[in-house]
KEKE-3310 file (N, C-alpha, C; in steps of 0.2 Angstrom, whole numbers, plus 5000, padded with zeros to 4 digits):
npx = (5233:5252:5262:5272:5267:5256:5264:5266:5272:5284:5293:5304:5313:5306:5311:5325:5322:5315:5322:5335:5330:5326:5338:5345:5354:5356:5364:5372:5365:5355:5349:5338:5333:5324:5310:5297:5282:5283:5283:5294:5295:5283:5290:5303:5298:5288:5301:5307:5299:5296:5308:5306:5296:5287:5277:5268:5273:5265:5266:5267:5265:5275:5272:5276:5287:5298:5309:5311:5320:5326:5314:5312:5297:5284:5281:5294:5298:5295:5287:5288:5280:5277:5267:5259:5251:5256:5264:5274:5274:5262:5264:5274:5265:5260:5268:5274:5284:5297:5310:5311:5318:5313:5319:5317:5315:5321:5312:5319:5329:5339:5345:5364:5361:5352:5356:5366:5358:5352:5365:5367:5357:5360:5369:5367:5360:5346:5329:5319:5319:5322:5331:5335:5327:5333:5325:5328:5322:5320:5336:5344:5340:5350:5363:5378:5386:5379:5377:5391:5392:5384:5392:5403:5395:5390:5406:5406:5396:5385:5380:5366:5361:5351:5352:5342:5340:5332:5329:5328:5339:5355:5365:5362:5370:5381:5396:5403:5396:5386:5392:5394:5381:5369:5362:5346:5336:5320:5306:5299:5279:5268:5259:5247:5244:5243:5231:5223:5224:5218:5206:5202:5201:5200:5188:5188:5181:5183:5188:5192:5203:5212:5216:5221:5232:5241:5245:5250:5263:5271:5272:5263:5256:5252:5244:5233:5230:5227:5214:5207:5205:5199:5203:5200:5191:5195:5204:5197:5194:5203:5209:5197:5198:5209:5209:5213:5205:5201:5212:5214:5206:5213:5222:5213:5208:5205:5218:5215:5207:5216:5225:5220:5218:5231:5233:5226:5231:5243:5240:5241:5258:5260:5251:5251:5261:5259:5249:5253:5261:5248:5243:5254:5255:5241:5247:5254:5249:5241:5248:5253:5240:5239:5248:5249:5235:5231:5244:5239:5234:5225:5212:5198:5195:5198:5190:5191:5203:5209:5200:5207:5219:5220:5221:5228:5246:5261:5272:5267:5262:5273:5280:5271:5271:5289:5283:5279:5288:5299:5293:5291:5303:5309:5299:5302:5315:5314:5308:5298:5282:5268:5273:5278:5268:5259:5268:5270:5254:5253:5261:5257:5247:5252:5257:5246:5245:5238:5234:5245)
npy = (4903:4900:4910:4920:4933:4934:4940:4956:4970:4969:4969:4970:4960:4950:4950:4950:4933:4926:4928:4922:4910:4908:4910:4901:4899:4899:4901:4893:4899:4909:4927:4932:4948:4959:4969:4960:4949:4953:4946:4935:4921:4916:4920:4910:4899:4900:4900:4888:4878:4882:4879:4867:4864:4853:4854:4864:4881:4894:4909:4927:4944:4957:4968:4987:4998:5010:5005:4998:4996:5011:5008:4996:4985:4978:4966:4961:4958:4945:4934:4917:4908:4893:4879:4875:4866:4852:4838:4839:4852:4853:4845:4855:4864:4859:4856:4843:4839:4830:4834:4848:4859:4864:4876:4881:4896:4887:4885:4904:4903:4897:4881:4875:4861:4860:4863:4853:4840:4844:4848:4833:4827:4832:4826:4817:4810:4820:4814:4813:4827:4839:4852:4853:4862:4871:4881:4894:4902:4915:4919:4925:4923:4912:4903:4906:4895:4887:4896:4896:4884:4882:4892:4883:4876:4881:4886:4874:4870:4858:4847:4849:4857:4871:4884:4894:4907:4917:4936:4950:4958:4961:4965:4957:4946:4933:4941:4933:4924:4931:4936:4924:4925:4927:4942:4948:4961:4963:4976:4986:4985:4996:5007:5010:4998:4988:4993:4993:4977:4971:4978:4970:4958:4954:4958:4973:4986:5003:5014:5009:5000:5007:5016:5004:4999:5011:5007:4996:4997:4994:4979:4967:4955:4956:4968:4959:4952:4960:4966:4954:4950:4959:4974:4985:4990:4984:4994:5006:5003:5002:5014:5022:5015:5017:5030:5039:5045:5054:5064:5076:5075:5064:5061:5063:5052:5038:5026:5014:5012:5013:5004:4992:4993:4992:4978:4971:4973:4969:4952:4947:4945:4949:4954:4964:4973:4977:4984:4996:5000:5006:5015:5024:5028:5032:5046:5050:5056:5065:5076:5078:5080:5094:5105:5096:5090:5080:5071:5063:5046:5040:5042:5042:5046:5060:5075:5071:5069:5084:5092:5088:5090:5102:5104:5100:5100:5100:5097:5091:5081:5073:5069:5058:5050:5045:5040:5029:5023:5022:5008:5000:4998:4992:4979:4973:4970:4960:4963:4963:4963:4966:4975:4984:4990:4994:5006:5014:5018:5025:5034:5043:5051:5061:5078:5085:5099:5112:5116:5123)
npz = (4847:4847:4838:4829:4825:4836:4843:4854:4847:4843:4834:4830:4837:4832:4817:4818:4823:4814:4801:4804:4803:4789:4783:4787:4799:4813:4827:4842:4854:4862:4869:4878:4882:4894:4903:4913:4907:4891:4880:4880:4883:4876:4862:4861:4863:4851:4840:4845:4840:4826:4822:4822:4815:4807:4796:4782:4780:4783:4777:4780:4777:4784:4791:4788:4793:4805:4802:4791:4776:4764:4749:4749:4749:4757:4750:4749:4760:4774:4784:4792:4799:4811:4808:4816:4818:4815:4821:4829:4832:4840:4850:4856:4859:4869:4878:4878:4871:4870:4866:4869:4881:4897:4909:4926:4938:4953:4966:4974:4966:4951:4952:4954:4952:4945:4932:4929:4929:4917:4909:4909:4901:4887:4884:4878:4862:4853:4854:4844:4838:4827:4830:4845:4859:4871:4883:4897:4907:4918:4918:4926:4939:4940:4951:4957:4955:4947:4937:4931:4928:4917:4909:4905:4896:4887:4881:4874:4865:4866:4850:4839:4847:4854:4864:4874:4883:4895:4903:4913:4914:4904:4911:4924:4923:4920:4910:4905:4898:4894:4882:4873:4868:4856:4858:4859:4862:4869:4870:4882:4880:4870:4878:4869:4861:4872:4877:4866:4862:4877:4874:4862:4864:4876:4881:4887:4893:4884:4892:4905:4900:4895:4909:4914:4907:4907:4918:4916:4914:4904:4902:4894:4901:4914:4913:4910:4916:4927:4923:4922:4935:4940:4945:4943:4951:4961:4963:4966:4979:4985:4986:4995:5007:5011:5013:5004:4996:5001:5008:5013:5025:5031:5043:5053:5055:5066:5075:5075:5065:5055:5056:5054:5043:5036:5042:5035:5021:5024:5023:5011:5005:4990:4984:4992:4989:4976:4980:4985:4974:4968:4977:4976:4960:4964:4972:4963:4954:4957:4960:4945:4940:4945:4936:4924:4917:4907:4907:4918:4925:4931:4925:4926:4936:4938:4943:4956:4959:4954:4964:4978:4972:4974:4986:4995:4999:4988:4995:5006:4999:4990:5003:5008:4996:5000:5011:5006:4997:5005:5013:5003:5000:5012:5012:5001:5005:5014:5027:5042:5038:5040:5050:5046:5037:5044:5052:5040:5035:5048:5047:5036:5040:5042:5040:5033:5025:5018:5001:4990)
capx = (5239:5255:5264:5275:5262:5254:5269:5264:5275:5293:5294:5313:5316:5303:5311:5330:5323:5313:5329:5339:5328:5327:5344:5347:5359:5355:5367:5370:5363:5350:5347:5330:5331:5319:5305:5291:5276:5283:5283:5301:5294:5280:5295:5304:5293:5287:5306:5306:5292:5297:5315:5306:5288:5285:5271:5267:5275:5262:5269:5265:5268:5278:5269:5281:5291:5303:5316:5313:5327:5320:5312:5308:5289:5280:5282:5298:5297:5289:5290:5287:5277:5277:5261:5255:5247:5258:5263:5281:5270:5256:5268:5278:5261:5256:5273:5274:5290:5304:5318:5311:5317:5312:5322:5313:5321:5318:5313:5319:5337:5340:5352:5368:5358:5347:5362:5369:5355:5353:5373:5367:5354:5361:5376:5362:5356:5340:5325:5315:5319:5328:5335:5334:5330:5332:5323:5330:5318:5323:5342:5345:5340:5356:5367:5385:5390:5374:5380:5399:5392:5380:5396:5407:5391:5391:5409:5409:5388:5382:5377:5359:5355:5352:5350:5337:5342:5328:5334:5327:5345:5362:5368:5363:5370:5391:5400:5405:5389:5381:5398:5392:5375:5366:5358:5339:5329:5312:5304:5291:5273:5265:5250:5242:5244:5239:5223:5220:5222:5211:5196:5200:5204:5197:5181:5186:5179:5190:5191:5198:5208:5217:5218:5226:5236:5246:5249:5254:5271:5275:5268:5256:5254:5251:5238:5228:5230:5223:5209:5204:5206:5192:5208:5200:5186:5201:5209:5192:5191:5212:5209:5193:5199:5213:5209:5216:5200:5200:5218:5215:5205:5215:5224:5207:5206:5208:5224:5214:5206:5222:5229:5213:5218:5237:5233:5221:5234:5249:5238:5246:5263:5262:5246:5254:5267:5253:5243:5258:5262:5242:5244:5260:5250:5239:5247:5255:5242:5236:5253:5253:5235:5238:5251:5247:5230:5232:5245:5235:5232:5217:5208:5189:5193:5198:5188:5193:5212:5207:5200:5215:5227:5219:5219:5234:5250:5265:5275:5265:5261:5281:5283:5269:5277:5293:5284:5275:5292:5301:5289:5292:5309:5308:5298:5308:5320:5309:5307:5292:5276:5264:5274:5281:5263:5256:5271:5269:5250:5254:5266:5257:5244:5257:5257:5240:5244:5233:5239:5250)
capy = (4899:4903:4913:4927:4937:4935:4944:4962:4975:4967:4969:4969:4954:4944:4951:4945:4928:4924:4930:4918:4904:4912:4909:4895:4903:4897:4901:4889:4901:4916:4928:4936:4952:4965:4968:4954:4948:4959:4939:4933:4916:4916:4921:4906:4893:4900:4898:4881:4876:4885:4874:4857:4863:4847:4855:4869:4883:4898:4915:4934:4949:4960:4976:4991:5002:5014:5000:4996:4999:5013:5006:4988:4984:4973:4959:4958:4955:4938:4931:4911:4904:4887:4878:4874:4859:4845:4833:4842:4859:4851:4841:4858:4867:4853:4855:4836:4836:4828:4837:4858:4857:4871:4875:4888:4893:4881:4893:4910:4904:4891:4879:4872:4853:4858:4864:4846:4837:4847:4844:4824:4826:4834:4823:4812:4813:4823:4809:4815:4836:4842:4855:4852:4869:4873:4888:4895:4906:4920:4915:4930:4918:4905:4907:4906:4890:4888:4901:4895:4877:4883:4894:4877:4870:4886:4884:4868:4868:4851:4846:4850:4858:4879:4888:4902:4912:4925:4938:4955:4963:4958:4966:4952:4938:4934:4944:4928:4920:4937:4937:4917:4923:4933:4945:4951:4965:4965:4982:4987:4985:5000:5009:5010:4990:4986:4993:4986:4971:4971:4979:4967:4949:4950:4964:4975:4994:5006:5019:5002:4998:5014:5014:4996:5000:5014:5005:4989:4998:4990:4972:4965:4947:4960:4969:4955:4947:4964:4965:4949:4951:4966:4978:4994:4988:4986:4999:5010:4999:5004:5023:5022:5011:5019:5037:5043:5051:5060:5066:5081:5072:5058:5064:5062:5043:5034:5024:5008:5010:5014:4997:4988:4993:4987:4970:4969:4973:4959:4945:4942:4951:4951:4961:4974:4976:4980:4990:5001:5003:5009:5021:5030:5031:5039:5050:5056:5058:5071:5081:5079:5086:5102:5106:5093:5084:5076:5064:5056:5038:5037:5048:5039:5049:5067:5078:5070:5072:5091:5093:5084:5094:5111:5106:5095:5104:5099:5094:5085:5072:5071:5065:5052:5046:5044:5036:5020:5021:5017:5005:4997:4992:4986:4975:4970:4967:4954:4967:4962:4965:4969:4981:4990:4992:4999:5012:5018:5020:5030:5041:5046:5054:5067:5084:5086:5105:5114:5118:5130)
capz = (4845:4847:4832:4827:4822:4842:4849:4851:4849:4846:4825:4828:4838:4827:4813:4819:4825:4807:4796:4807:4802:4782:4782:4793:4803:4819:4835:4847:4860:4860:4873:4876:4889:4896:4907:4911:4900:4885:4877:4878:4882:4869:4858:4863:4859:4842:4837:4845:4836:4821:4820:4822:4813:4798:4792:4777:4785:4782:4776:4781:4774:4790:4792:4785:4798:4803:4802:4784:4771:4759:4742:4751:4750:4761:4746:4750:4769:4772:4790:4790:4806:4811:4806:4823:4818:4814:4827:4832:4834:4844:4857:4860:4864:4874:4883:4879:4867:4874:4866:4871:4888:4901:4916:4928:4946:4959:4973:4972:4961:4949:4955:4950:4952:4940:4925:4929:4925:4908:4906:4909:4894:4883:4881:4872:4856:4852:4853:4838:4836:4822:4834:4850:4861:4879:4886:4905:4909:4921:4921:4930:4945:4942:4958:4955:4954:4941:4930:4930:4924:4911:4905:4902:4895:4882:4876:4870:4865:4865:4845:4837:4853:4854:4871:4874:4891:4894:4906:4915:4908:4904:4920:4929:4922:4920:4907:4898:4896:4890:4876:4871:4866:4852:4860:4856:4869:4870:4872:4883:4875:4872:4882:4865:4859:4877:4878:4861:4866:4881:4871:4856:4864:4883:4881:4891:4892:4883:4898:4911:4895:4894:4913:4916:4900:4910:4925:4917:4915:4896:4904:4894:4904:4920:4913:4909:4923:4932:4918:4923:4941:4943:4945:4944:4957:4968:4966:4969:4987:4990:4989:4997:5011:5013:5015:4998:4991:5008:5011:5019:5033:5034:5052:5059:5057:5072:5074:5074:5057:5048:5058:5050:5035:5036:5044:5029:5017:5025:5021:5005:5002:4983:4986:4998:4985:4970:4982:4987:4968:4966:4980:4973:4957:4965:4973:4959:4948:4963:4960:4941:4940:4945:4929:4915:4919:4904:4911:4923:4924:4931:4920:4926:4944:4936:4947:4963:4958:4954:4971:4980:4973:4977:4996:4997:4997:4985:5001:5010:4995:4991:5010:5007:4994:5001:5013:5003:4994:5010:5012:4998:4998:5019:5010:4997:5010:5018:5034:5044:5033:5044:5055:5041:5033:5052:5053:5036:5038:5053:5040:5028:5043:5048:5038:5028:5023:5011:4993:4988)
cpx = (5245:5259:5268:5270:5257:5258:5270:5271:5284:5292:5302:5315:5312:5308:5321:5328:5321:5318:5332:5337:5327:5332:5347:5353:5362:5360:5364:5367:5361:5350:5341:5329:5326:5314:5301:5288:5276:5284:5291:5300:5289:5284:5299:5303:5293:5292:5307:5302:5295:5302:5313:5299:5292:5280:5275:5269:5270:5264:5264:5267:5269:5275:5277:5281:5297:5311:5317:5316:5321:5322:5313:5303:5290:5282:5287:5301:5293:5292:5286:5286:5277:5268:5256:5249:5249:5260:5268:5277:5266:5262:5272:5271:5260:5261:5273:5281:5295:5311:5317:5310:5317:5313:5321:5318:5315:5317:5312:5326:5336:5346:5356:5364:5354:5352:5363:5365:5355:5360:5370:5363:5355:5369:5372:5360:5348:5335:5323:5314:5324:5333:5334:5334:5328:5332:5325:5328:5319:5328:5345:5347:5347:5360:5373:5388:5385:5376:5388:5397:5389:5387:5400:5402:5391:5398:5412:5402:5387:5379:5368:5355:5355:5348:5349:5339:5336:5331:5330:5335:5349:5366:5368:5365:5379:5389:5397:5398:5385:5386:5396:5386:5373:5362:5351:5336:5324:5310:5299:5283:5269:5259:5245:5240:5241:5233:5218:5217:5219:5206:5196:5200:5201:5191:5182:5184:5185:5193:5195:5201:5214:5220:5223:5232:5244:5249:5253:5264:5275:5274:5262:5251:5251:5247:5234:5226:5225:5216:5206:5202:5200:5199:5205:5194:5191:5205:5204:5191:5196:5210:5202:5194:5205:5213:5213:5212:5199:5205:5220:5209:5204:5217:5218:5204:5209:5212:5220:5210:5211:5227:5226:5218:5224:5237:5229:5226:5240:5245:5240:5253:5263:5256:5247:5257:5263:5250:5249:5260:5256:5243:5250:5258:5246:5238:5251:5252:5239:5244:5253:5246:5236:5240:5250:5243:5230:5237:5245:5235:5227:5212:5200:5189:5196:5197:5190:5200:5211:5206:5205:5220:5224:5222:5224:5241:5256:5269:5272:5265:5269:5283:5279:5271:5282:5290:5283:5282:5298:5300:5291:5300:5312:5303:5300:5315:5320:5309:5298:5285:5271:5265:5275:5275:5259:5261:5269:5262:5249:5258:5263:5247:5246:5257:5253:5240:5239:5238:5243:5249)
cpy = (4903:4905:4921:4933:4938:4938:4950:4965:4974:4965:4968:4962:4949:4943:4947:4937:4924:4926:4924:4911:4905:4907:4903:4895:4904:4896:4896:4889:4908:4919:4934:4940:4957:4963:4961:4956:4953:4952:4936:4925:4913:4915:4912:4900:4896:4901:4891:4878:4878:4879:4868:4858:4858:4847:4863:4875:4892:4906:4920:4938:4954:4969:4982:4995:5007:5010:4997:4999:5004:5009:4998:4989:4979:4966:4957:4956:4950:4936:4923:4909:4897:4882:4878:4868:4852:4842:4836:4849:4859:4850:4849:4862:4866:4853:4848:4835:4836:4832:4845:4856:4864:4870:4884:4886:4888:4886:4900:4908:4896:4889:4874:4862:4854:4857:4855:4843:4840:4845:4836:4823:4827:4832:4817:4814:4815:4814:4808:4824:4835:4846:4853:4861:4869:4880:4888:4900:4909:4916:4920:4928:4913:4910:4902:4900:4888:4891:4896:4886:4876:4886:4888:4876:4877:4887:4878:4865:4862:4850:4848:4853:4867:4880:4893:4903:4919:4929:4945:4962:4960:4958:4962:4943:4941:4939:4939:4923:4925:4935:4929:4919:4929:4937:4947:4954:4965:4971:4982:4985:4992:5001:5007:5004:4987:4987:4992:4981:4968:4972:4974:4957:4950:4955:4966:4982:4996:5011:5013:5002:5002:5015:5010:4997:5004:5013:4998:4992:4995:4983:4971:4960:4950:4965:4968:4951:4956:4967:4961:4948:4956:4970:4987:4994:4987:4991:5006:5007:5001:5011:5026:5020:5015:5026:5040:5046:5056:5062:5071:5078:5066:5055:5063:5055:5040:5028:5016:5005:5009:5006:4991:4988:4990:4983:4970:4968:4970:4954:4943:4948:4953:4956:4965:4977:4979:4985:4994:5006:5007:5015:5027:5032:5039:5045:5056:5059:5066:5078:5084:5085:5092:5106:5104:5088:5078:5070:5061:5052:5038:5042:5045:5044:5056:5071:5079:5070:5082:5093:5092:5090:5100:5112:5106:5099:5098:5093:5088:5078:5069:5068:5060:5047:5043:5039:5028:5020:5017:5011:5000:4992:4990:4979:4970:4968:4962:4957:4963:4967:4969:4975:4986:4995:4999:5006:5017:5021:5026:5039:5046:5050:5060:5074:5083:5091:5106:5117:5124:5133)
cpz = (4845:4841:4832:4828:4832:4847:4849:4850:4849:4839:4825:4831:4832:4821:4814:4819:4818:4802:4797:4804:4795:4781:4786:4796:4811:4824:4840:4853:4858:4867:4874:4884:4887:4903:4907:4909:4894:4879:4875:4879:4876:4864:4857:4861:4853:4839:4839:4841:4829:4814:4819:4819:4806:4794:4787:4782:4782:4781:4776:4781:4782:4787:4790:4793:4797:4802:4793:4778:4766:4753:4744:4751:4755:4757:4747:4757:4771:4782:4790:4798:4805:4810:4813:4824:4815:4821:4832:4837:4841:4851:4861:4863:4869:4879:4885:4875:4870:4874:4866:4878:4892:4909:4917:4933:4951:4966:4970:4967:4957:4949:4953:4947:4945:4932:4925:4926:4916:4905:4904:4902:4891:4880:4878:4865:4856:4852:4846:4834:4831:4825:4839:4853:4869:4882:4893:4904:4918:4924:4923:4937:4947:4949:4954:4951:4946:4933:4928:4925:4917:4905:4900:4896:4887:4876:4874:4871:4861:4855:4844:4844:4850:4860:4870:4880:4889:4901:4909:4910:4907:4908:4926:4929:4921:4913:4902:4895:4892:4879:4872:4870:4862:4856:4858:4864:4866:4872:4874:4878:4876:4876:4877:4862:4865:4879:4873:4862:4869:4878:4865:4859:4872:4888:4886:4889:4891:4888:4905:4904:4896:4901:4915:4912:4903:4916:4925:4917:4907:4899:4900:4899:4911:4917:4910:4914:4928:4930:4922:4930:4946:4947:4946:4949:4963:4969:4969:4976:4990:4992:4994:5006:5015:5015:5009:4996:4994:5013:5017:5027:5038:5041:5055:5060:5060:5069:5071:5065:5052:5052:5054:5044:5034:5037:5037:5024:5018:5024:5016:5004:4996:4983:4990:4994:4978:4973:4982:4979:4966:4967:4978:4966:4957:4968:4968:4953:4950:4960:4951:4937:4940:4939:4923:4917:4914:4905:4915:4920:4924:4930:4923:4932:4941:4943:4953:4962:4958:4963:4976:4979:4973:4984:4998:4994:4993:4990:5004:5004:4992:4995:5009:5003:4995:5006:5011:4998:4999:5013:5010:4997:5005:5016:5005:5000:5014:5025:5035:5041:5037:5048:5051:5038:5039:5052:5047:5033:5043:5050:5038:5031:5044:5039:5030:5026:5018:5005:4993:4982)
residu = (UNK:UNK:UNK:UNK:UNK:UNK:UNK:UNK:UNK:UNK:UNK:UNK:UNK:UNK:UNK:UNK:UNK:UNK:UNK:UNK:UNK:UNK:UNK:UNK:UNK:UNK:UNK:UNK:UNK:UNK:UNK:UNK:UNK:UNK:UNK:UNK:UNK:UNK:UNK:UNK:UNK:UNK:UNK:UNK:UNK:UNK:UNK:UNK:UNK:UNK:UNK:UNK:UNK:UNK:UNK:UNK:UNK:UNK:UNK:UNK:UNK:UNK:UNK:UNK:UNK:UNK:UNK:UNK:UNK:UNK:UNK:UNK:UNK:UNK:UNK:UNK:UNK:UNK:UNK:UNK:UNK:UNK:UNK:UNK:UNK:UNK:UNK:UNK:UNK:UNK:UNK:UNK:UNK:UNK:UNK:UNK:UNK:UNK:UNK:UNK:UNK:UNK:UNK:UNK:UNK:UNK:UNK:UNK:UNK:UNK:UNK:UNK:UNK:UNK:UNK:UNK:UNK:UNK:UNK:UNK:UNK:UNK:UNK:UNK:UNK:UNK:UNK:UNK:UNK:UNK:UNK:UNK:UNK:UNK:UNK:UNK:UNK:UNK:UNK:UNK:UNK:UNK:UNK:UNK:UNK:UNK:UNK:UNK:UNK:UNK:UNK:UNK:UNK:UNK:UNK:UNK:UNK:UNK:UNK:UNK:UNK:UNK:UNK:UNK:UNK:UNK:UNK:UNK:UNK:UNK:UNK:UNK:UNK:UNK:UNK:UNK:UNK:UNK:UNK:UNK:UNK:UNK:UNK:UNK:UNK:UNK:UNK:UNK:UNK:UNK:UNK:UNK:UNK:UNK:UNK:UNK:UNK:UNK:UNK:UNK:UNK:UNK:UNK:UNK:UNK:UNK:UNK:UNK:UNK:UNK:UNK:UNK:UNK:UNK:UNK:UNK:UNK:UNK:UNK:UNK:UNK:UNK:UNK:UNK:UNK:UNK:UNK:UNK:UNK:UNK:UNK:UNK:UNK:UNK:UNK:UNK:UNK:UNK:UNK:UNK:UNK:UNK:UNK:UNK:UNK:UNK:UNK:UNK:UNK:UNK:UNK:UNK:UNK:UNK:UNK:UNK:UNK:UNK:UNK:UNK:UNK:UNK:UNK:UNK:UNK:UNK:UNK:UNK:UNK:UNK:UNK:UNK:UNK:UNK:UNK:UNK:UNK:UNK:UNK:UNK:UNK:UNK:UNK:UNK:UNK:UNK:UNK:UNK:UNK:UNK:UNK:UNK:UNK:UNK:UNK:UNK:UNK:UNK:UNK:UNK:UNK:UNK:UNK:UNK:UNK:UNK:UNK:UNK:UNK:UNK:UNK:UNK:UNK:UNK:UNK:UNK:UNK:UNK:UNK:UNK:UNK:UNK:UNK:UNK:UNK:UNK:UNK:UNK:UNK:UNK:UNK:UNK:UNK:UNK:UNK:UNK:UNK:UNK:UNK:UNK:UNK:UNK:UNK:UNK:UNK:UNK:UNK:UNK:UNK:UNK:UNK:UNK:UNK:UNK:UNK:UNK)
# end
């Protein structure tokens, strides 16, 4: 269920947004930036909820930190969850309550159409919410005209309503909309809370935990999703497939295997885009090895990193690099998938030196 207390790793924001609510001192408008799946929508909701929960509202002593005034105890720190089981709590899980309204993008942007409509309902009164809240989830995406409507809609905010903006950063949104809204960052989720979480809530092996842990990048919702996936089973098929275990006698693999493998890998873009980020992995894993083994990722293949980087010169895996980096953002530029994956296959055959 969803609760304060289920949002890893973000004791500060929790700790602003359950104050806010302490004191009922509620801003017309919140903004919730960072990375993805670090729980800025979780967040979201469990303050939606929060504002319209009608039930007993269950209190928990907040874990002590480096943020805690000295000579505060834990007794005096109290954070108030919404019960999650009265009618109001139910309907927002349920994504059934009328007055938590959620505006995603339509596409790749969200568009002025949609803002209007919002304008159009929120010059209504709330049906049955105490507050009313409206989440815009990655409003990074508004395009111009979008932003500029929401802005009006900011300085002169509708009654009993409060707007949540969650955001990658502030850099991507106007000026004046960022200055219209409390700000709250989300930070990263550690390596160490995420591989928690995987061996405590979706059984996985502590060695894949640790693994996934370091590649989700401070993403929880991304390395569950790769946990669940069979991730480290794919990514032993990527380096395998590809000629990464076997670098130094990758230049001897005929043109049409290394084409196999890139036709294989444009059939979905978002998985060319995952795979590309594995292989930079681990190629650096190969370079880091030599100097500090211990900060490998993929601590299960050790030995074979070791080997690798005896054979494999410095140079050469810096130019690999560069190529799946190049790669990468033709692809991000919506260059043709499949040719880019063929050339950069071809790449990353050319200067196999031995170590240095």
């Amino acid at each position: 269920m969803l609760s304060f207390a289920s949002i890893i790793d973000q004791e500060r924001p929790v700790r602003i947004l359950t104050t806010l609510l302490i004191k009922q001192t509620i801003p017309h408008a919140l903004l919730f930036t960072g990375i993805e799946g670090v729980g800025k929508k979780n967040a979201a909701l469990t303050f939606a909820m929060a504002c319209n929960c009608k039930g007993s509202k269950p209190e928990r002593p907040r874990p002590s930190s480096e943020d805690t005034p000295p000579g505060k105890g834990n007794e005096q720190q109290r954070v108030f969850e919404p019960c999650g089981v009265c009618r109001s709590c139910r309907k927002i899980l349920s994504d059934l309550h009328p007055d938590i309204i959620h505006i995603r993008p339509s596409g790749p942007v969200i568009r002025i159409v949609q803002i209007r409509e919002l304008i159009d309902i929120l010059a209504m009164r709330p049906y049955e919410a105490k507050l009313r809240v409206v989440i815009i989830s990655d409003a990074q995406a508004m395009n111009p005209a979008a932003s500029n409507a929401l802005l009006k809609m900011l300085e002169e905010p509708p009654d009993k309503t409060i707007l949540i903006l969650t955001a990658l950063q502030t850099a991507d949104l106007l000026p004046t909309i960022v200055s219209r809204c409390q700000h709250i960052r989300f930070n990263p989720v550690s390596r160490k809370n995420i591989a928690q979480s995987l061996i405590a809530e979706k059984g996985a092996a502590s060695e894949d935990a640790s693994i996934i842990a370091a590649m989700a990048n401070g993403n929880l919702e991304r390395a569950i999703e790769m946990q669940q996936s069979g991730w480290i089973q794919q990514r032993n098929w990527l380096i395998a497939a590809g000629g990464l275990d076997r670098l130094e006698t990758l230049s001897s693999r005929t043109p049409g295997i290394l084409l196999a493998f890139a036709e294989h890998l444009a059939q979905n873009r978002e998985r060319a885009t995952t795979s590309l980020g594995v292989m930079i992995t681990w190629l650096r894993d190969i370079v880091v090895c030599r100097h500090n083994p211990d900060k490998v990722i993929n601590t299960d293949m050790i030995d074979k990193l070791r080997n690798l980087s005896r054979n494999i010169s410095v140079k050469s895996l810096i130019t690999k690099i560069d190529a799946i980096q190049n790669a990468q953002k033709k692809i991000n530029s919506n260059s043709n998938l499949r040719l880019t994956l063929e050339v950069m296959m071809l790449q990353l055959t050319k200067d196999c030196g031995k170590g240095d």
